[in-house]
PDBQT receptor file of N, H, CA, C and O in Angstrom, charges set to zero:
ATOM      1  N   UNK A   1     -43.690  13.550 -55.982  1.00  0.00    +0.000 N 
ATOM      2  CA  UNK A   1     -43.463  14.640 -55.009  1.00  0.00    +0.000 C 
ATOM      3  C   UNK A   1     -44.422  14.499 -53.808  1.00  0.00    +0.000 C 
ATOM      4  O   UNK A   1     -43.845  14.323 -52.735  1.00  0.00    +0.000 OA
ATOM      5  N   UNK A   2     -45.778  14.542 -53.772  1.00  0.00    +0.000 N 
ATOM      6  H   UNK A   2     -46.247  14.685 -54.643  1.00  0.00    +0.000 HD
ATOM      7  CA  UNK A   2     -46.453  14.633 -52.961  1.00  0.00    +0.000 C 
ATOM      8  C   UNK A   2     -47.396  13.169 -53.042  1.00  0.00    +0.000 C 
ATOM      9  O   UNK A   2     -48.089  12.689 -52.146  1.00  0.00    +0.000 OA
ATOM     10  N   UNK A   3     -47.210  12.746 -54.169  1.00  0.00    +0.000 N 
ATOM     11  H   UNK A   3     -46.647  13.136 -54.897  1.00  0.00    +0.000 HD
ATOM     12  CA  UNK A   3     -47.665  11.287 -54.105  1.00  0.00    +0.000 C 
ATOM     13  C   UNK A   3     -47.729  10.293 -53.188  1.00  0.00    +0.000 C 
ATOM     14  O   UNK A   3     -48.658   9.488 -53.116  1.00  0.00    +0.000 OA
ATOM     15  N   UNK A   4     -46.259  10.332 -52.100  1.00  0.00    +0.000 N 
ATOM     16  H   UNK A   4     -45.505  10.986 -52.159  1.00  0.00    +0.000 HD
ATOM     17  CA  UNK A   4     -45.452   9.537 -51.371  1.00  0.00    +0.000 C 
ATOM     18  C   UNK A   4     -46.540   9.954 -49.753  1.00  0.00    +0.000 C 
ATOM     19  O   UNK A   4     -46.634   9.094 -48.877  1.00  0.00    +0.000 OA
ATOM     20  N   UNK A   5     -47.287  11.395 -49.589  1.00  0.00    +0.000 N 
ATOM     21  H   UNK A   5     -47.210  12.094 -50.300  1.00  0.00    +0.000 HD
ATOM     22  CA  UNK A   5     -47.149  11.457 -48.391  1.00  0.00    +0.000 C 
ATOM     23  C   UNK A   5     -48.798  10.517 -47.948  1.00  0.00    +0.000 C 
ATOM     24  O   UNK A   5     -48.874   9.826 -46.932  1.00  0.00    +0.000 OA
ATOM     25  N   UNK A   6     -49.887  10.682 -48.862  1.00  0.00    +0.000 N 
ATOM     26  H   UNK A   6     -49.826  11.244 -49.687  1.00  0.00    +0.000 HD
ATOM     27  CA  UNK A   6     -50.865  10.246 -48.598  1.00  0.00    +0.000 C 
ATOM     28  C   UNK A   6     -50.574   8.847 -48.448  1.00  0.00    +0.000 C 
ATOM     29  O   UNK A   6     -51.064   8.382 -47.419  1.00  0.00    +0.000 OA
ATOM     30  N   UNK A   7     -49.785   7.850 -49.311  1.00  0.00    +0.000 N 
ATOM     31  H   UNK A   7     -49.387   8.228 -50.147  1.00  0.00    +0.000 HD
ATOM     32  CA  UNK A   7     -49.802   6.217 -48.930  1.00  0.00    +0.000 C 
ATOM     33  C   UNK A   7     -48.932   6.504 -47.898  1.00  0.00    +0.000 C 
ATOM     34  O   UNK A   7     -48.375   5.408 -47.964  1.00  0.00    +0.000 OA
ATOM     35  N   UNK A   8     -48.424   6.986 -47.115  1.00  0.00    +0.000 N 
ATOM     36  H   UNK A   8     -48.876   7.876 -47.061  1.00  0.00    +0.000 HD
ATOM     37  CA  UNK A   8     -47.503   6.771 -45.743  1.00  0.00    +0.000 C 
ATOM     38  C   UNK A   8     -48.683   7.235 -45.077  1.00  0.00    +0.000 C 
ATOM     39  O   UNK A   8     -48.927   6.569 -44.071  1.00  0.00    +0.000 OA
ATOM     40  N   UNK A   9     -49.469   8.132 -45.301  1.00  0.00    +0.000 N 
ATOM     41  H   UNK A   9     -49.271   8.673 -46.118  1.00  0.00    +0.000 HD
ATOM     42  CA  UNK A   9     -50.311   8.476 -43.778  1.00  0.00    +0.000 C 
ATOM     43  C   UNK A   9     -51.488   7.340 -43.977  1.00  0.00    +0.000 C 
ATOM     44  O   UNK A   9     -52.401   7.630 -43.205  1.00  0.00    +0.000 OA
ATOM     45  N   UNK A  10     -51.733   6.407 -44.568  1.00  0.00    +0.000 N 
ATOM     46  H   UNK A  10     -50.991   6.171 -45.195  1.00  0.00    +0.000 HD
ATOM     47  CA  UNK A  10     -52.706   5.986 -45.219  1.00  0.00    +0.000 C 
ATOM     48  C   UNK A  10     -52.053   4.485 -44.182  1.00  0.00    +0.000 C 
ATOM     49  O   UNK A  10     -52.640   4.025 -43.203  1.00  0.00    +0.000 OA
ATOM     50  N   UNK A  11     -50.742   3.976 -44.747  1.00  0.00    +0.000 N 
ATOM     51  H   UNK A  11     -50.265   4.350 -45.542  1.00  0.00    +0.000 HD
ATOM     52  CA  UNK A  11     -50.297   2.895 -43.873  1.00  0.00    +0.000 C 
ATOM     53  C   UNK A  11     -50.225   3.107 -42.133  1.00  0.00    +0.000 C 
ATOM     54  O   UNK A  11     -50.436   2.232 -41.293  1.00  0.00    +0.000 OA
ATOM     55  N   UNK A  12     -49.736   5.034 -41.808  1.00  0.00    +0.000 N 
ATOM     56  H   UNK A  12     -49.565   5.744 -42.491  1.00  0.00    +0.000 HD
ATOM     57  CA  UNK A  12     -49.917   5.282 -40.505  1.00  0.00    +0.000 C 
ATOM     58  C   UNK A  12     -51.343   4.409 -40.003  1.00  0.00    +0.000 C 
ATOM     59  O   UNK A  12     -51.361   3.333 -39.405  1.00  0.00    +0.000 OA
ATOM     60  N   UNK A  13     -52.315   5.097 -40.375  1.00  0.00    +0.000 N 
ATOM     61  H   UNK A  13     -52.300   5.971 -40.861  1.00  0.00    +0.000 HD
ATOM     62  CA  UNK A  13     -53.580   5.102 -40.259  1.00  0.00    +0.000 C 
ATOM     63  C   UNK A  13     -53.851   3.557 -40.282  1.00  0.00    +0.000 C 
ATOM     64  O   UNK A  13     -54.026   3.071 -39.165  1.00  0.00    +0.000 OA
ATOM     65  N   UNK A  14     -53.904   2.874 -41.124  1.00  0.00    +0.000 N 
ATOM     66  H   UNK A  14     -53.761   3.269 -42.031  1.00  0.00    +0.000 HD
ATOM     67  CA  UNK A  14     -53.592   1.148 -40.693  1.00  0.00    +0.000 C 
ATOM     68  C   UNK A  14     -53.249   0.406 -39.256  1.00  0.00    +0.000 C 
ATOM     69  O   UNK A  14     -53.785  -0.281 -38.387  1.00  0.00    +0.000 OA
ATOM     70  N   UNK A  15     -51.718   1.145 -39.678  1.00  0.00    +0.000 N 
ATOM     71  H   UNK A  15     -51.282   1.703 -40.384  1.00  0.00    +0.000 HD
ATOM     72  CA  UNK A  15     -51.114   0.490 -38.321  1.00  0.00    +0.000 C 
ATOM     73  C   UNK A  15     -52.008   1.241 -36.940  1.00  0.00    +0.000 C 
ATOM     74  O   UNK A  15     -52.540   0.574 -36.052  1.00  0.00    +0.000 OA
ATOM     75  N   UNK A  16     -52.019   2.518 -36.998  1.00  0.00    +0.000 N 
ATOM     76  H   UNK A  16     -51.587   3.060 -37.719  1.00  0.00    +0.000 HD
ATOM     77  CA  UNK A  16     -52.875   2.340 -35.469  1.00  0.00    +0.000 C 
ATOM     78  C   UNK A  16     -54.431   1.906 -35.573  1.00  0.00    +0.000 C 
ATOM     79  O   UNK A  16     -55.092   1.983 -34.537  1.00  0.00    +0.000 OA
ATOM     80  N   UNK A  17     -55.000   1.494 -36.651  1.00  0.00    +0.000 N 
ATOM     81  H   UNK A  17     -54.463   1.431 -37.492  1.00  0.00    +0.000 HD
ATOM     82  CA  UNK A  17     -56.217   0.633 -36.534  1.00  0.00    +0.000 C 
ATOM     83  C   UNK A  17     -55.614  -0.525 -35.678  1.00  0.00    +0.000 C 
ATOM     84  O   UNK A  17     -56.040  -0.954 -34.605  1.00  0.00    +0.000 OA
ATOM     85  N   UNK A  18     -54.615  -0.899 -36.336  1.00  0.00    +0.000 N 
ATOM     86  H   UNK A  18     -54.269  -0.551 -37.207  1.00  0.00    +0.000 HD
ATOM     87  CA  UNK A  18     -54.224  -2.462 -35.776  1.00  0.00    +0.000 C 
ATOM     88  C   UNK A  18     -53.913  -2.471 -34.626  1.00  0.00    +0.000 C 
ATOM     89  O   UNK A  18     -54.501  -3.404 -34.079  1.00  0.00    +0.000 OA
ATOM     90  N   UNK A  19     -53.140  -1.795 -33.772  1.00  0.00    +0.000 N 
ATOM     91  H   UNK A  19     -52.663  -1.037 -34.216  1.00  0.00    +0.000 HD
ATOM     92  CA  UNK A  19     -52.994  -1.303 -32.651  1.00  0.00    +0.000 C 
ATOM     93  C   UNK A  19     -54.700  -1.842 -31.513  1.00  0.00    +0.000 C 
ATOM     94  O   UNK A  19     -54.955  -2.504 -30.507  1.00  0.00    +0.000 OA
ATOM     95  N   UNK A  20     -55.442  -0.991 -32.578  1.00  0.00    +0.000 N 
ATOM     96  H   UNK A  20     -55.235  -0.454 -33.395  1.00  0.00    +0.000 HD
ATOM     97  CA  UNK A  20     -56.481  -0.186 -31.356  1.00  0.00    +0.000 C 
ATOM     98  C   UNK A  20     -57.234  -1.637 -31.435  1.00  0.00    +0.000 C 
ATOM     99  O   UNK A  20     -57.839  -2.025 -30.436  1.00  0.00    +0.000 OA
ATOM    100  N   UNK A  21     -57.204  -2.347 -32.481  1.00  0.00    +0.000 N 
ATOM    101  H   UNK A  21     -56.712  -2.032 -33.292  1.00  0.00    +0.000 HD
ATOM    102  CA  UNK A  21     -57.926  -3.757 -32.145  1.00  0.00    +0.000 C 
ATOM    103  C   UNK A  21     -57.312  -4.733 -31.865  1.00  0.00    +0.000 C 
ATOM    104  O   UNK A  21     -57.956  -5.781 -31.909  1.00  0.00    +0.000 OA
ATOM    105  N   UNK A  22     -55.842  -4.817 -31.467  1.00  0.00    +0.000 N 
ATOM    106  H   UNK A  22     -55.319  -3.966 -31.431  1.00  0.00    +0.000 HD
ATOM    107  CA  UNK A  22     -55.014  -5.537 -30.522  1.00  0.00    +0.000 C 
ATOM    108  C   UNK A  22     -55.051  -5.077 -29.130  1.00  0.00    +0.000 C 
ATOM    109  O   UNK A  22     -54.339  -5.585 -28.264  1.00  0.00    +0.000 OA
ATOM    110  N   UNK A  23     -55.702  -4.318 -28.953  1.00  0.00    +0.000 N 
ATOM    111  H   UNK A  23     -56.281  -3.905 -29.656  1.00  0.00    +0.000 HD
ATOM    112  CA  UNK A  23     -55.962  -3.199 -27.716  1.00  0.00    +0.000 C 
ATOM    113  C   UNK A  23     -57.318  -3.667 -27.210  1.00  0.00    +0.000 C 
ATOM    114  O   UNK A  23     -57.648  -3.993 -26.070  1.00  0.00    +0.000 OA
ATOM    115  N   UNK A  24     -57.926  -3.627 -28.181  1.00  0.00    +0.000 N 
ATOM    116  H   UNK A  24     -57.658  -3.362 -29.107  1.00  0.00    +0.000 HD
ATOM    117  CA  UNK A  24     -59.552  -4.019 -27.986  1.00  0.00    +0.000 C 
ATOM    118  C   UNK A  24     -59.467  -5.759 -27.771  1.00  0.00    +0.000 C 
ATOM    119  O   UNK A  24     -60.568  -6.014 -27.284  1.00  0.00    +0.000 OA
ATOM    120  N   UNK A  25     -59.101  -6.387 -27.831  1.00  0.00    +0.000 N 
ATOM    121  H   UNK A  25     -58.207  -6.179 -28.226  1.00  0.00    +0.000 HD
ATOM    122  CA  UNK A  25     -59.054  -7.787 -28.235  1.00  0.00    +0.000 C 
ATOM    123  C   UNK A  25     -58.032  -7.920 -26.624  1.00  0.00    +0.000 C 
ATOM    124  O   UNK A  25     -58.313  -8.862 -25.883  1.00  0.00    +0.000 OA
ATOM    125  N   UNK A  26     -57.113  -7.129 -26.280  1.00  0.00    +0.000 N 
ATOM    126  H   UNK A  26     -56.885  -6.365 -26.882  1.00  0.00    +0.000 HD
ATOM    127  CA  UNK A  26     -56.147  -7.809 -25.126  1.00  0.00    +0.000 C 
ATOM    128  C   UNK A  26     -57.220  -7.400 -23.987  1.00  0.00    +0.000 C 
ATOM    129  O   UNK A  26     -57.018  -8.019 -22.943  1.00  0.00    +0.000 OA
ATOM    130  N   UNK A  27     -58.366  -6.460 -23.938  1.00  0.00    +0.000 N 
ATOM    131  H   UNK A  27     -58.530  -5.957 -24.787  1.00  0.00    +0.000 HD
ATOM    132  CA  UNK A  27     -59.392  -5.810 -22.834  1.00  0.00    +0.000 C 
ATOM    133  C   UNK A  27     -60.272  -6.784 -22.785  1.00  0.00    +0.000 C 
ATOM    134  O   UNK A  27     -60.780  -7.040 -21.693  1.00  0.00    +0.000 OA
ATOM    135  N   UNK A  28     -60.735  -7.717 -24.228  1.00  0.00    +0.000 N 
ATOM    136  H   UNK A  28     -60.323  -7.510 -25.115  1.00  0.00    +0.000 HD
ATOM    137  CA  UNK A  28     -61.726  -8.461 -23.940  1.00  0.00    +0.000 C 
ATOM    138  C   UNK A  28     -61.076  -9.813 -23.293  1.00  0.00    +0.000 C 
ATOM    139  O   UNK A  28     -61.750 -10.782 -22.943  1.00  0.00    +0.000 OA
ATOM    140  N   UNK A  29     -59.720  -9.723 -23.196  1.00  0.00    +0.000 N 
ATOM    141  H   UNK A  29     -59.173  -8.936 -23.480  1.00  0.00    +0.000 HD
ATOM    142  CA  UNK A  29     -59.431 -11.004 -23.072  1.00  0.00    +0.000 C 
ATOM    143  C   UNK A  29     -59.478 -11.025 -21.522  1.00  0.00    +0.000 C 
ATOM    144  O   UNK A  29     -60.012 -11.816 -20.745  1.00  0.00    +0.000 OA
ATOM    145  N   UNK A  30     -58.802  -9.987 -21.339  1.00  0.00    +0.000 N 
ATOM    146  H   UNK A  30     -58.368  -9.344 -21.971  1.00  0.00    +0.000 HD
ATOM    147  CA  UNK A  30     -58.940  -9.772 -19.596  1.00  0.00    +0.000 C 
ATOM    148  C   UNK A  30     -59.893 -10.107 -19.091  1.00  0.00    +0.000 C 
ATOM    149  O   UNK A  30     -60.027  -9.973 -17.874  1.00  0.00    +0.000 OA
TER     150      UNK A  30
């Protein structure tokens, strides 16, 4: 029931890590 919502916000939370250091990484490249 409620099992499902923490590993989805948990993968959210992932993916915009990954984001923010593809973000960080395209600024240093500049």
């Amino acid at each position: 029931r409620l099992q499902t919502t923490p590993s989805c916000h948990l993968l959210g939370l992932g993916f915009a890590m990954m984001i923010n250091m593809i973000s960080l990484k395209q600024a240093e490249w500049r």
